[in-house]
DOVEXLUM-938778 format. One line per 4 residues: their letters; for each residue x, y, z of N, C-alpha, C. Coordinates in steps of 0.1 Angstrom, whole numbers, plus 5000, padded with zeros to 4 digits. Layout:
BEGIN
a) X Y Z X Y Z X Y Z | ... .
//
This chain:
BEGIN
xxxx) 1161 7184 1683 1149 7179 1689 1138 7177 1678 | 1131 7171 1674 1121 7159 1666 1110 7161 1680 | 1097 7169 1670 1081 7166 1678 1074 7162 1667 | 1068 7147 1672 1058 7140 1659 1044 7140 1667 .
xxxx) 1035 7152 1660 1019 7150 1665 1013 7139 1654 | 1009 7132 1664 0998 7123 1659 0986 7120 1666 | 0974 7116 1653 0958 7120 1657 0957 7108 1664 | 0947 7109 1673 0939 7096 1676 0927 7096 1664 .
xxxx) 0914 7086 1668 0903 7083 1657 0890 7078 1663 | 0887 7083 1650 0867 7078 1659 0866 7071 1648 | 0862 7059 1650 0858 7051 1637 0843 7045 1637 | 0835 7053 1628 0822 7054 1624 0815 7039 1624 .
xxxx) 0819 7032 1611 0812 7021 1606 0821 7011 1605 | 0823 6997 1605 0831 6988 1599 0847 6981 1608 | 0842 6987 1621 0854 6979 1630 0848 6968 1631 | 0861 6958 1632 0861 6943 1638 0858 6935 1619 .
xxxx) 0857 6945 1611 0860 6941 1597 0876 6943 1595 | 0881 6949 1601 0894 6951 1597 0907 6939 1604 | 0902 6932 1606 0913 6919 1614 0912 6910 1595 | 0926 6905 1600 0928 6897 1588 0921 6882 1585 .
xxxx) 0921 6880 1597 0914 6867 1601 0898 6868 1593 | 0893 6881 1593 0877 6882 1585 0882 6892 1570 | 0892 6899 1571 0892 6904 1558 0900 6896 1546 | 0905 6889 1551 0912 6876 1539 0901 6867 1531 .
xxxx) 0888 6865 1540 0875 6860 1537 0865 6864 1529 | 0865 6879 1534 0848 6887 1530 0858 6898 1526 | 0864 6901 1530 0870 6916 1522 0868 6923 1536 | 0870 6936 1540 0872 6946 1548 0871 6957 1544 .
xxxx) 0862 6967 1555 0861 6986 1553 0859 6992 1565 | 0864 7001 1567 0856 7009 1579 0855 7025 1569 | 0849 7030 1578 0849 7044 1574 0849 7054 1588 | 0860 7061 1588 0863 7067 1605 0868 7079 1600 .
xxxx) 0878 7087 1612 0881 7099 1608 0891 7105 1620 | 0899 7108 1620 0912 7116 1626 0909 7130 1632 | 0910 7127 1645 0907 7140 1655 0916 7148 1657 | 0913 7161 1663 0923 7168 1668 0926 7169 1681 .
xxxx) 0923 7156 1686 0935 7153 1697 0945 7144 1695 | 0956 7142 1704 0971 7138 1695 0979 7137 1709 | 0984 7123 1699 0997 7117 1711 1012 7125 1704 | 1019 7135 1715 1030 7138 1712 1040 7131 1715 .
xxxx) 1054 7131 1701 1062 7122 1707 1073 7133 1709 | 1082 7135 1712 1095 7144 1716 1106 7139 1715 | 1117 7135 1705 1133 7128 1704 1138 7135 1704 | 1152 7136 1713 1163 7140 1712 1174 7131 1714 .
xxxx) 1186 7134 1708 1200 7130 1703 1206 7133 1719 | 1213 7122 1729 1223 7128 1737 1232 7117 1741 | 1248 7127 1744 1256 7121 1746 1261 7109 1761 | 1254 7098 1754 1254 7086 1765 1269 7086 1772 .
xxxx) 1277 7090 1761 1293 7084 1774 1290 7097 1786 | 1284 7107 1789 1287 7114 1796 1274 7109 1806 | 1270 7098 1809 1255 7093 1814 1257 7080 1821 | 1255 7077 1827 1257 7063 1830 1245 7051 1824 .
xxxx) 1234 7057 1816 1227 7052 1806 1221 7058 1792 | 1218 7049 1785 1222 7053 1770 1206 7054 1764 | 1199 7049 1769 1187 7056 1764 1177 7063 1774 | 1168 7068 1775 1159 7075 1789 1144 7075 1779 .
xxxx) 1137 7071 1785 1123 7077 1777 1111 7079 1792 | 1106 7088 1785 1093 7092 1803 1079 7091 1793 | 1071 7084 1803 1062 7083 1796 1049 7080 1809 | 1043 7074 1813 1038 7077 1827 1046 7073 1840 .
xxxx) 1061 7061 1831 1071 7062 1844 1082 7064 1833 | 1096 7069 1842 1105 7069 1836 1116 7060 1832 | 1123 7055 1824 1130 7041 1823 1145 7048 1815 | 1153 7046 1826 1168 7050 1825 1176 7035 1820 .
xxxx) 1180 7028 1807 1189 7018 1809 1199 7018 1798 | 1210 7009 1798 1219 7010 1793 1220 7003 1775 | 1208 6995 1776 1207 6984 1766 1194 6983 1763 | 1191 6987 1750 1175 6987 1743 1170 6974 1748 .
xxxx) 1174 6961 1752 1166 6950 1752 1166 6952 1772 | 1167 6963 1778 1165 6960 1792 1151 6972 1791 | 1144 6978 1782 1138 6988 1782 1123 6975 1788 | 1113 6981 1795 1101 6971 1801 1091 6974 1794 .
xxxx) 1092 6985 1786 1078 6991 1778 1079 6985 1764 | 1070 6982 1765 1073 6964 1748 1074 6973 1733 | 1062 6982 1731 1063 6992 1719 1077 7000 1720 | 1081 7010 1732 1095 7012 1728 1107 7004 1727 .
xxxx) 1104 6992 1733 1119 6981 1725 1116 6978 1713 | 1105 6975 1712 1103 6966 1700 1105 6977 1685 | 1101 6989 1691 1104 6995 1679 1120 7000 1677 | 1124 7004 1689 1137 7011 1685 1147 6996 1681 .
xxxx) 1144 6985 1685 1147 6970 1678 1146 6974 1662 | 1138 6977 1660 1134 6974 1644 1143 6983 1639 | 1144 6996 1641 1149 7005 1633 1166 7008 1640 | 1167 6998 1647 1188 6994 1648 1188 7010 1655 .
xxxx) 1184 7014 1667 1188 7024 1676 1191 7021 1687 | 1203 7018 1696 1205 7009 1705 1210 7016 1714 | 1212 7034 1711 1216 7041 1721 1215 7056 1719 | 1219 7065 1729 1223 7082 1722 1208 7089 1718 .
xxxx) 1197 7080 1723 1182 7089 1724 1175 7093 1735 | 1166 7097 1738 1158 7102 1748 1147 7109 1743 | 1132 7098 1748 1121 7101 1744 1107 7104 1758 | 1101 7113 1750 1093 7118 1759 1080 7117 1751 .
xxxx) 1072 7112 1760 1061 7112 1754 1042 7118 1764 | 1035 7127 1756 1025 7132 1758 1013 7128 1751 | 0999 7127 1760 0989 7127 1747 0974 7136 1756 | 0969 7136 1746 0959 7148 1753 0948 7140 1758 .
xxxx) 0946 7126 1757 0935 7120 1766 0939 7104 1768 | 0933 7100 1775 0941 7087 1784 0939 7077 1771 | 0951 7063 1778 0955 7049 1763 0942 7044 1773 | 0937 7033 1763 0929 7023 1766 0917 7031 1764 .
xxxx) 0913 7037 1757 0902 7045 1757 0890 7043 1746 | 0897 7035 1738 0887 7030 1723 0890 7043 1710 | 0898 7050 1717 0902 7060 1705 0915 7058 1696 | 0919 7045 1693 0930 7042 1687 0947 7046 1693 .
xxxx) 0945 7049 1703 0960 7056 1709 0970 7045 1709 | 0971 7034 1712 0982 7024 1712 0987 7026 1699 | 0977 7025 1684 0983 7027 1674 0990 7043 1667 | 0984 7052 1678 0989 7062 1674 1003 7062 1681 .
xxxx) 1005 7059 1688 1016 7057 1698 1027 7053 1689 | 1023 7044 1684 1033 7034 1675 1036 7043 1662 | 1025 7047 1656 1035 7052 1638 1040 7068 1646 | 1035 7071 1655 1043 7085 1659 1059 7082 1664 .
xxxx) 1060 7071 1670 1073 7071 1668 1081 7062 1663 | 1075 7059 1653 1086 7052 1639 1081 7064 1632 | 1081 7073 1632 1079 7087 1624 1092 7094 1630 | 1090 7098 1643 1096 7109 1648 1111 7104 1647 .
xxxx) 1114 7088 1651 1127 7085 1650 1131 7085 1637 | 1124 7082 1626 1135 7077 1611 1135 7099 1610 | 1125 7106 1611 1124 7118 1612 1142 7125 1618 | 1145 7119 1629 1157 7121 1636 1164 7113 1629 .
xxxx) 1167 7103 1625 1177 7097 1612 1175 7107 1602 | 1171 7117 1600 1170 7124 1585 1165 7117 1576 | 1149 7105 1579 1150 7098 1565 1135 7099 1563 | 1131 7100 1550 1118 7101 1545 1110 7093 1549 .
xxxx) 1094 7090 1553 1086 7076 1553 1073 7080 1546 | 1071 7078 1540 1054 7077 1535 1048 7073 1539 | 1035 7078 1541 1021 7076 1548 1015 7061 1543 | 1020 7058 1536 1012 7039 1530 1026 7031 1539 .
xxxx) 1038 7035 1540 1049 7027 1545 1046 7030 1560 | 1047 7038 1565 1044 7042 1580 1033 7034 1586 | 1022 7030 1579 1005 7027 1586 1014 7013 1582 | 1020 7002 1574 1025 6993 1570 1033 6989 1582 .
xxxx) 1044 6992 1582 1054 6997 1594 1045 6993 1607 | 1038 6999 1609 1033 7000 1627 1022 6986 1621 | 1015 6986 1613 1006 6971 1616 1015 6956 1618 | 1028 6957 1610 1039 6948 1610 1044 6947 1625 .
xxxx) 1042 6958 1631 1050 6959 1643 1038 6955 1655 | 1026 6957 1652 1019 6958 1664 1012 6942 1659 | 1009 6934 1646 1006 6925 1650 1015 6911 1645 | 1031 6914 1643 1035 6907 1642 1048 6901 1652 .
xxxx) 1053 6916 1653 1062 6917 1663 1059 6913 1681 | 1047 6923 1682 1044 6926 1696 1031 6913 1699 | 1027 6909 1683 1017 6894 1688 1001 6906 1692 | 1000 6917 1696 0986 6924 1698 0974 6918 1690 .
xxxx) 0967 6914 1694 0954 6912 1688 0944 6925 1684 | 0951 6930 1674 0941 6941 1672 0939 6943 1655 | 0930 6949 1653 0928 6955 1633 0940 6960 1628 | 0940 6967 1618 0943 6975 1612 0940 6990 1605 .
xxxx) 0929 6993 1609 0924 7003 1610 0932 7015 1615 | 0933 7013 1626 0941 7022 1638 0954 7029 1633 | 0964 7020 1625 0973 7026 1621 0971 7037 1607 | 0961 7029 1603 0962 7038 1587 0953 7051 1592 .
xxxx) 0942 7051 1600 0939 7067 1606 0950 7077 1610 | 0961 7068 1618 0969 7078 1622 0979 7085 1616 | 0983 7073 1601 0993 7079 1595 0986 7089 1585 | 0976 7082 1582 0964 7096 1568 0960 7105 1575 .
xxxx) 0951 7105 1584 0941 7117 1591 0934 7114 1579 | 0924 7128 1583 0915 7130 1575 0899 7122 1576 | 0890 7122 1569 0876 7115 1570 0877 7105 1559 | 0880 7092 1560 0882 7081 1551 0874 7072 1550 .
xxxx) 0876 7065 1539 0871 7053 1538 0879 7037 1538 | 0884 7033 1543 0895 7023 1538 0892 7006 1539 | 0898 7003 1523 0896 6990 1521 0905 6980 1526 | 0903 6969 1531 0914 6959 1532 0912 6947 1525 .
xxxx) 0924 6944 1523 0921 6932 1518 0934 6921 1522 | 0943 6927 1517 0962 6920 1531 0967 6930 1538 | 0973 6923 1548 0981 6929 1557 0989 6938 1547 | 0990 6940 1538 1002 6947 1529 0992 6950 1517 .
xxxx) 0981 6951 1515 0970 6958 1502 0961 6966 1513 | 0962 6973 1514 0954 6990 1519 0950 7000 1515 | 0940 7000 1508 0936 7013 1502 0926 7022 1509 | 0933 7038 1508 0923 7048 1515 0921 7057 1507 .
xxxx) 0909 7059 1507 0902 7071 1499 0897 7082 1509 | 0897 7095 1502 0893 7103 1512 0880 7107 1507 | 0872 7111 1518 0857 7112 1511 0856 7126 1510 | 0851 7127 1502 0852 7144 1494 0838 7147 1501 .
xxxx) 0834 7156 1508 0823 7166 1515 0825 7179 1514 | 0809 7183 1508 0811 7199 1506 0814 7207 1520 | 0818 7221 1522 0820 7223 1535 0814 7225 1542 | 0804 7225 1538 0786 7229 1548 0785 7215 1552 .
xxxx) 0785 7207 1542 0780 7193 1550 0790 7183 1558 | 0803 7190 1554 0813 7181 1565 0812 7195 1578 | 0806 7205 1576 0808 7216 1590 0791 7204 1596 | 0785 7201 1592 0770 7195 1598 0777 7184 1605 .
xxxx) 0777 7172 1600 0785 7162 1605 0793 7163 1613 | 0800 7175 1616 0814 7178 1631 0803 7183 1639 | 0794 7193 1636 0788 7196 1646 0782 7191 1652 | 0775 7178 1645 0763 7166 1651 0772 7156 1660 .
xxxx) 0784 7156 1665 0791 7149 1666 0792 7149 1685 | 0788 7145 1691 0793 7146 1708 0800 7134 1715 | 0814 7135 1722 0818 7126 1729 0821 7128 1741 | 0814 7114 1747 0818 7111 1762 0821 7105 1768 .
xxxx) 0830 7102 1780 0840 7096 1786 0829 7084 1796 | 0830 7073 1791 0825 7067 1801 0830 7063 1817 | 0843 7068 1817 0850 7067 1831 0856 7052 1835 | 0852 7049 1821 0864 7031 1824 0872 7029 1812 .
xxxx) 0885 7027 1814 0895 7023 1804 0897 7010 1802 | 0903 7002 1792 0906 6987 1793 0912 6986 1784 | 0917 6974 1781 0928 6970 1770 0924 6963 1759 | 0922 6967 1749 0914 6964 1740 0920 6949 1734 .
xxxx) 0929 6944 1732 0933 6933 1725 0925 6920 1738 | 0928 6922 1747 0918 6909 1756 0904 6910 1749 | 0900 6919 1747 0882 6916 1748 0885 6910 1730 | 0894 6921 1721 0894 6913 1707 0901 6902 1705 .
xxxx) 0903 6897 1714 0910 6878 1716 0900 6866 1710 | 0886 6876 1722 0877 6869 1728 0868 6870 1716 | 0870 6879 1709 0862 6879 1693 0866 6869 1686 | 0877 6869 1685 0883 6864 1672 0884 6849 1676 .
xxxx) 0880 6846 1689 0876 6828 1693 0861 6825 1687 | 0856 6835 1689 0837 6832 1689 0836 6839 1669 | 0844 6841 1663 0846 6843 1647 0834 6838 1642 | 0834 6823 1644 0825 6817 1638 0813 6820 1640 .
xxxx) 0809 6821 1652 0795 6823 1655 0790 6841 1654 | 0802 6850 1649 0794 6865 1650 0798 6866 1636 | 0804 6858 1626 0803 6861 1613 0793 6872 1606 | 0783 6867 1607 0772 6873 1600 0769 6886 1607 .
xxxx) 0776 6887 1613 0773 6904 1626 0785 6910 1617 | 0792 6909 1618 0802 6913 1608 0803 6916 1596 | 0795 6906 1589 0786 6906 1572 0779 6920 1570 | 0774 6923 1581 0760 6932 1578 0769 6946 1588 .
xxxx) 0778 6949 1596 0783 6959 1598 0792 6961 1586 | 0798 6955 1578 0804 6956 1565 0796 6963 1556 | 0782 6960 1556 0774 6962 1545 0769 6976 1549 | 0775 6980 1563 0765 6996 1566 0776 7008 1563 .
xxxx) 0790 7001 1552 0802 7013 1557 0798 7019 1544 | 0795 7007 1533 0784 7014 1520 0772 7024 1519 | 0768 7016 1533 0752 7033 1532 0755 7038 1535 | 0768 7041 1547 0771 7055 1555 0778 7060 1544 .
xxxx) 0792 7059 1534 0790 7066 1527 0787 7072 1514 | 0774 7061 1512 0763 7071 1502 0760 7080 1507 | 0759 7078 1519 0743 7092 1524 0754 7102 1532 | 0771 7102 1534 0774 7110 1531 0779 7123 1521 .
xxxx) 0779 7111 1510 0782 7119 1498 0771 7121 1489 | 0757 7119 1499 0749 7120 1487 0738 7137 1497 | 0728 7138 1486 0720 7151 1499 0709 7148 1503 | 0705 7135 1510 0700 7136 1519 0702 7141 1533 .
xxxx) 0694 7139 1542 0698 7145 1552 0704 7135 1560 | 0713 7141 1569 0724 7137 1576 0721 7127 1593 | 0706 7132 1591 0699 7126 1604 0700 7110 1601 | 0705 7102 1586 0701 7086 1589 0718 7080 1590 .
xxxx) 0725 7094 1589 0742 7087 1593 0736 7084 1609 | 0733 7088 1614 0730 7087 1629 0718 7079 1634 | 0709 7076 1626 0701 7065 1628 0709 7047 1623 | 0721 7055 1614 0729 7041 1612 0739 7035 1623 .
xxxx) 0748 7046 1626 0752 7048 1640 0743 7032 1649 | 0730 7035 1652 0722 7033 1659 0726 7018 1654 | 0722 7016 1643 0725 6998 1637 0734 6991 1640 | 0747 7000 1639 0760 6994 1639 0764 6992 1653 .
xxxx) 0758 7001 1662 0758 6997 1677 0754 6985 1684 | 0737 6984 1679 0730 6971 1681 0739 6958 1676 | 0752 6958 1668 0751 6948 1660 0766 6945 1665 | 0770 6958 1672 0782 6953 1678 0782 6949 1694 .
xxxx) 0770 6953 1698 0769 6950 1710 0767 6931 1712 | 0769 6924 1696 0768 6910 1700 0776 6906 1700 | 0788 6910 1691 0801 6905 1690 0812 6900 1707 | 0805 6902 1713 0808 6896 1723 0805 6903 1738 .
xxxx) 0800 6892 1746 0791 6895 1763 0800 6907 1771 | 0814 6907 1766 0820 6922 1771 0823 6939 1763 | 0813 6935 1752 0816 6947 1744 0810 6959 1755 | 0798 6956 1762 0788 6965 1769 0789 6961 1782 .
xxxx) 0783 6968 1791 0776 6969 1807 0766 6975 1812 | 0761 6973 1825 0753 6982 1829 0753 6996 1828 | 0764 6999 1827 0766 7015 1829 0767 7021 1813 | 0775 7015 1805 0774 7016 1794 0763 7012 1782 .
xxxx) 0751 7005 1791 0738 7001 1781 0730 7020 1789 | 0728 7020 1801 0722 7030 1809 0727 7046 1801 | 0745 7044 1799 0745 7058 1795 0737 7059 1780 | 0741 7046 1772 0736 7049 1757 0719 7050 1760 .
xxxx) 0714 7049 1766 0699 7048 1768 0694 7064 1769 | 0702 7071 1778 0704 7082 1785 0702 7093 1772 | 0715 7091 1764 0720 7098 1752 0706 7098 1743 | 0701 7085 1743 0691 7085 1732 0677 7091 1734 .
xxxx) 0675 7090 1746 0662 7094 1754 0664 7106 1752 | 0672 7116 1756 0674 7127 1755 0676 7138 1746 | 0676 7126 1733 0675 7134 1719 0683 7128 1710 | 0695 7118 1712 0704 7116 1702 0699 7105 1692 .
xxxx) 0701 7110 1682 0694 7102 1671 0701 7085 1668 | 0714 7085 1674 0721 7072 1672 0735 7071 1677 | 0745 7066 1686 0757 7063 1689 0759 7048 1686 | 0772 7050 1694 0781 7037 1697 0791 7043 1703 .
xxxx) 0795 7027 1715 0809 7028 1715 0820 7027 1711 | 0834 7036 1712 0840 7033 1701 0849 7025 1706 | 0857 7020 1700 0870 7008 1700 0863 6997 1706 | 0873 6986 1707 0870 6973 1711 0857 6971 1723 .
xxxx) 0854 6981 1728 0843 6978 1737 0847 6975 1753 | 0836 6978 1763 0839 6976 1772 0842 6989 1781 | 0844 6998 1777 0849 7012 1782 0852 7021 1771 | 0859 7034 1775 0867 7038 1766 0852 7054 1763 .
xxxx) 0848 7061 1754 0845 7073 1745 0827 7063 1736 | 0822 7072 1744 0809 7068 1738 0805 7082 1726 | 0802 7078 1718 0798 7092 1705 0786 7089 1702 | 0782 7101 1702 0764 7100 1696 0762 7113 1685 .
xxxx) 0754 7110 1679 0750 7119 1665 0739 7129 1666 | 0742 7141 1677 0728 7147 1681 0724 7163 1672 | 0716 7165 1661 0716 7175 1658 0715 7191 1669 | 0724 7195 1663 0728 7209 1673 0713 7209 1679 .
xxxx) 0702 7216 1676 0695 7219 1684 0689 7209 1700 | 0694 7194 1694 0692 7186 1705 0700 7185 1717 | 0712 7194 1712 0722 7193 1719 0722 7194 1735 | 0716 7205 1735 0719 7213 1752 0708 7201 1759 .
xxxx) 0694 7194 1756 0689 7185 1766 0699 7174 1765 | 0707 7174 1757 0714 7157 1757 0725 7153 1765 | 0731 7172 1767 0743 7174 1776 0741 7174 1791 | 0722 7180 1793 0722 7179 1805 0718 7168 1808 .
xxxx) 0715 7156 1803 0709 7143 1810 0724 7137 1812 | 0736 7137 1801 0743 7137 1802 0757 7140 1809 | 0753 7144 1821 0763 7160 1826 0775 7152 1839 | 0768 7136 1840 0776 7130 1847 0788 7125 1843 .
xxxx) 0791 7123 1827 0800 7119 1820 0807 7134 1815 | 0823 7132 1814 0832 7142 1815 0830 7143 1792 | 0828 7159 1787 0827 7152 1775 0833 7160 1768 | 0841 7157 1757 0852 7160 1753 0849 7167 1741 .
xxxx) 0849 7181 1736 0846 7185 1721 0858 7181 1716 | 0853 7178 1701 0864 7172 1693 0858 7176 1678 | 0867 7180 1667 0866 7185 1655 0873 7171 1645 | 0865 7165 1636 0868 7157 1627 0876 7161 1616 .
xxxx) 0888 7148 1610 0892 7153 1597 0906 7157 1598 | 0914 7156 1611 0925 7159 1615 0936 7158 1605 | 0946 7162 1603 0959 7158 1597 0970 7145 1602 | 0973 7137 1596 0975 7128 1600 0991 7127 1609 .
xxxx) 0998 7118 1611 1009 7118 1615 1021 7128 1612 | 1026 7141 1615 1032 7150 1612 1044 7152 1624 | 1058 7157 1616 1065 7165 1621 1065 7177 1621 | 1061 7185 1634 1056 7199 1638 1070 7207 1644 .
xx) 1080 7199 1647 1090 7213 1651 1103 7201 1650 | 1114 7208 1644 1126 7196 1640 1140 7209 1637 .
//
């Protein structure tokens, strides 16, 4: 048995920079960071002649069939397709908070198991080949309209900064923080469930039609992944990461008429009134994990204005895509 934990991600500054369509142009960054919450994957090796089907995988339903191309779940064909496994497995899969959530899980989904399987081949993958691997797969194979971001969080972990520039040129740096000031920044950190999930490649369809006209919204969320991190790595105080927060929210809320709603302009209103110096929501918008940047002391009024949304502690900086028991 093969168990591959992999992080989901909160990504700070510089989404909707990371599509190739704008990073081939202007160049691309985000700067995000690897949680410790995590989609488990589980493989095991079994003998199909004694079965009347050759592969099984459970995952919110179960799919018994005899032939990788009758499997209905598109990421497990398409991957066990890629990597020539056509039978003799059985996969289970877990994660500690729901897909569709803006927390990168589809892409965690994906390098966890082209990890866990070449892992059960006995064969090595590197963390630059793995995040490579799953972007190939999720936007060439499966057609998803989504960045690139998502994979390289899950294969590195950690608090990054990462540049793009091709589908195949990726570079991640890790941002060096003393431990007082990366302990400040986990603790300023609060997330909340706004209680609606959605599918993020629809709403980023509807981006990448309207390109032309949020360009310049995209120019200037590019330009804030540089002050967030100076003013992480530098000693000022930590209160204007979260007043930037605040910018890069306003500036994604144009990128298109479904990034936001009533309920999601009301809760961010909520958060801020209450003390929070700056949020956003995270992933493609529309639902999903709202984060705000509230210094501890503001904390407990921000929770109680807050108390209608379910809210999730989470610690930044996670380890990335790992085999934990083999």
């Amino acid at each position: 048995m093969i168990i591959c934990q992999t992080p989901l991600r909160v990504s700070f500054f510089g989404g909707g920079t990371d599509f190739p369509e704008f990073f081939e142009r202007h160049g691309g960054a985000v700067l995000a960071a690897a949680i410790d919450k995590y989609i488990y994957h589980s493989v095991t090796q079994f003998p199909s002649a004694l079965f009347d089907y050759s592969i099984r995988l459970a995952y919110r339903k179960v799919e018994c069939v005899k032939n990788v191309t009758e499997i209905e779940h598109g990421p497990f064909r398409e991957i066990l397709k890629s990597l020539e496994i056509e039978r003799d497995v059985e996969i289970s899969l877990a994660a500690d908070l729901p897909a569709f959530s803006g927390l990168g899980s589809s892409s965690s989904f994906t390098v966890g198991l082209i990890h866990s399987l070449m892992a059960l081949r006995g064969q090595f993958i590197s963390k630059p080949e793995l995040a490579y691997r799953a972007i190939h797969i999720e936007r060439n194979v499966l057609k998803d309209a989504v960045g690139c971001q998502d994979p390289v969080l899950a294969a590195f972990g950690g608090l990054d900064i990462v540049h793009f520039t091709a589908e195949n040129d990726i570079s991640v740096t890790r941002i060096p923080l003393r431990r007082d000031r990366l302990q400040e920044l986990d603790e300023s950190l609060l997330l909340f469930f706004t209680g609606i999930v959605r599918k993020a490649p629809d709403l980023e369809r509807n981006k990448l039609k309207r390109l032309g006209e949020i360009e310049q919204n995209l120019v200037r969320m590019l330009k804030l992944v540089d002050q967030a991190h100076g003013l992480l790595t530098g000693n000022g105080p930590l209160s204007e990461f979260g007043k930037l927060l605040h910018s890069t929210w306003m500036e994604k809320r144009c990128l298109d008429p479904g990034v936001t709603n009533p309920t999601i302009d009301r809760m961010y209103e909520t958060g801020i009134a209450a003390g929070a110096l700056g949020g956003k929501l995270l992933g493609a918008g529309g639902g999903g994990f709202m984060l705000f940047f509230v210094p501890p002391e503001r904390q407990p009024a921000v929770r109680a204005q807050m108390h209608e949304f379910f809210e999730v502690p989470f610690h930044i900086g996670a380890t990335g895509s790992s085999i934990i028991h083999s």
